[in-house]
N, C-alpha and C positions, 0 to 999 in steps of 0.2 A: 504493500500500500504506500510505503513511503518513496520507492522508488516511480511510481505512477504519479503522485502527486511531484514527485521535482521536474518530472517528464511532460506533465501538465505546465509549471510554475517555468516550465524554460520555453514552451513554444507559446507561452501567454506573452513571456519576454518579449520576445521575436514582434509578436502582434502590437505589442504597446510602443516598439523604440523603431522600427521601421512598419508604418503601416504602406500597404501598394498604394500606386495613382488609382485617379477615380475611370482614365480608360487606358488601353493598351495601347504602349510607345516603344520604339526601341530604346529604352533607357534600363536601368537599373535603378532599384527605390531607394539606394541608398543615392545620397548625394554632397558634393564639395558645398553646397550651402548651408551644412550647416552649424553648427556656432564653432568655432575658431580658436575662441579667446585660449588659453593656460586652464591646463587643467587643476590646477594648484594655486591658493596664493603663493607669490613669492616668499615669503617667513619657511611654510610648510612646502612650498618646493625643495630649498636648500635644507631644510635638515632631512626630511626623506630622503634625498639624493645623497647624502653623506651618511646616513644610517646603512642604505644598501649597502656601502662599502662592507659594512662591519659585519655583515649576515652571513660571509666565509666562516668566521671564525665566531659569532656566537649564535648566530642562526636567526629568525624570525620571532625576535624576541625584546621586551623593555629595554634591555641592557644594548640593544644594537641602535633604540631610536635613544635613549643619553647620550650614547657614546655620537651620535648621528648631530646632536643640538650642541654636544661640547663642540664637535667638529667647523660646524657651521659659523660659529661667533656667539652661541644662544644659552643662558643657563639651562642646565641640566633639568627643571622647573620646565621648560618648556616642552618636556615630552607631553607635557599633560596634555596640549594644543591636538591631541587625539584620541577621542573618548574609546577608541574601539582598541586601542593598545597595538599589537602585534600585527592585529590585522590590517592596520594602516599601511604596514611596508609590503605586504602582501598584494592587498589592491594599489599601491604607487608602481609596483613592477607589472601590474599586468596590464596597467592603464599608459604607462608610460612606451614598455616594448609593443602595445598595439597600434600605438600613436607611429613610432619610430617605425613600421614597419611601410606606413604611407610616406613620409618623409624620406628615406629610403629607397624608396619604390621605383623603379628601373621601367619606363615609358616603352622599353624596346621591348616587352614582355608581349610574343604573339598573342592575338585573342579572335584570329580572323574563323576559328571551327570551334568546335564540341572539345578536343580532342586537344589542342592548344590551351583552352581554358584548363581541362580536366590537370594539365604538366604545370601552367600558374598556380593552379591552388596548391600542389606537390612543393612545386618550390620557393612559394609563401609560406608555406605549412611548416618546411621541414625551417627554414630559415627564424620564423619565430620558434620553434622548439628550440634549435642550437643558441638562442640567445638566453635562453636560461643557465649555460652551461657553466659560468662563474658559479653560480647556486644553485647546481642540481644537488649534491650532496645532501643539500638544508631543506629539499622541495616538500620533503614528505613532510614537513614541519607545515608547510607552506598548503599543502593538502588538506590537512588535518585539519586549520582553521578556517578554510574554506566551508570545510562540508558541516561545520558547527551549524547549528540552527539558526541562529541570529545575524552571521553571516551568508547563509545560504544565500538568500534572494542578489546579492550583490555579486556572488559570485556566480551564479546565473546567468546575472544578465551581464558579466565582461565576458563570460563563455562565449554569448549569443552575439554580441559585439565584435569578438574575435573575429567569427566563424562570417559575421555576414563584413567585416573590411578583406578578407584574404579574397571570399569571393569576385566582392568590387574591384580590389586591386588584379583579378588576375582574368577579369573582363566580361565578368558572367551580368548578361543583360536579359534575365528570366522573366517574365510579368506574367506567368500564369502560381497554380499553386507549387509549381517545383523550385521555385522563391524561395519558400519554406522549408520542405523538405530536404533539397541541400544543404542549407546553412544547419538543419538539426541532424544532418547526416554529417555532417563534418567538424562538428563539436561534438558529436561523441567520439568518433576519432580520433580528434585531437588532445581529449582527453583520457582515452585510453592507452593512447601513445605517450605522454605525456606520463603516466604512473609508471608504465614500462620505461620509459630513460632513465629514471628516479633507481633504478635496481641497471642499468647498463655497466658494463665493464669492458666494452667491447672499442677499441683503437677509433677515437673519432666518434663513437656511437653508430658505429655501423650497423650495429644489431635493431635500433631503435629505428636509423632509414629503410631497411630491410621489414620490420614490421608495421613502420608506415604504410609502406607500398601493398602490401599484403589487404591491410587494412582500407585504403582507398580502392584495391580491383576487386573485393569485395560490397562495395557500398551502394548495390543495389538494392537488399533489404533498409528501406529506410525506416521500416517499421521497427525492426530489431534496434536498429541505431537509434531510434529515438527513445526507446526503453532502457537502452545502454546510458542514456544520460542519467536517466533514473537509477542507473546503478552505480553508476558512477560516483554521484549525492548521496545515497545513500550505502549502501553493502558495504562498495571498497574506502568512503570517506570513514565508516565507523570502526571498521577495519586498521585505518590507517591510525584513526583515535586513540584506538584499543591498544594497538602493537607500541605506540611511543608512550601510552601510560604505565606498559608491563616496563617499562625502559626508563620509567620513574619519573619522564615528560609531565608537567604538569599541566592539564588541560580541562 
């Protein structure tokens, strides 16, 4: 049941933050108009952005946003400037590497078939996985307070975020309902793939490209994959809960 309700709560996402035009164009719903501005104030840009440094070595954790505010210029006092603690460095990196991946973004990327688009999303895909790769070590830390409950809904809806800019970015102009079902076909992948890096050992992560690929020439069940998000949120996040509190994690 809990895994149907995140499955519900993520394609509700989707509906609330890109809703389609009112008729059919060759466009895509997502669009460059819209708001711009920083994601961040500046106070809380610069000590988030100086805390990630510190998440190698103490993880997703209070001690990484002090150490983050001493960095910046800012009393130590200042972590408080984020009520949700831990989870704040959590959502700055997923907000921040989904931003950079438009900023980034390579114009020469074909998009003239099906099949060109299908190799952009691949190689959006893979390029924001390997940007976690300074703190994949800490990710499962970073899992864990995702799939909290009170973070759920936010983490949700960067998932759905994610999933519909890699589209945009890699040229998919859909206006019917396969809108939809891509972008919840490719956040559960990316989330599955994403928990598998999290355990890689593999030179480069090769194993994790290797299960990407697997994972997208299967992704004609969109049904499955939209229930995978649901599992996602639920089973392997409690899982994930579970395994770092036997580990004396406190959560």
């Amino acid at each position: 049941m809990n895994g149907r309700r995140a499955a519900l709560a993520f394609t509700q996402c989707i509906a609330r933050n890109r809703p389609p035009p009112r008729a059919p164009s060759r466009s895509c719903y997502h669009s460059y108009e819209r708001d711009s501005s920083p994601p961040y104030p500046a106070a809380e840009d610069a000590i988030l952005a100086a805390a990630i440094a510190h998440v190698p070595e103490h993880g997703f954790t209070a001690a990484a946003l002090t150490s983050g505010a001493r960095d910046a210029g800012y009393l130590d006092v200042s972590a408080n400037l984020f009520p949700t603690g831990a989870f704040s460095l959590v959502k700055y990196h997923l907000v921040t590497q989904r931003l950079a991946l438009g900023k980034n973004h390579s114009t020469g990327l074909d998009a003239e078939n099906n099949q060109n688009v299908l190799d952009n999303v691949r190689a959006l895909t893979l390029r924001r996985l390997k940007a976690s790769q300074p703190i994949i070590h800490r990710w499962q830390e970073a899992l864990a307070l995702q799939a909290m409950p009170k973070h759920l809904p936010d983490s949700l809806r960067e998932l759905a975020l994610l999933s519909d800019e890699i589209h945009f970015l890699a040229g998919d102009t859909s206006v019917d309902t396969s809108w939809y079902t891509k972008r919840a076909a490719l956040s559960a992948i990316y989330a599955s793939t994403e928990l598998f890096m999290t355990q890689d050992k593999s030179p480069n992560f090769k194993d994790t490209e290797e299960f990407l690929d697997r994972r997208l020439e299967g992704a004609q069940g969109v049904k499955t994959m939209v229930e995978e998000v649901g599992r996602w949120a639920g089973v392997q996040g409690m899982g994930i809960i579970n395994g770092l509190r036997s580990k004396g994690v406190r959560i």
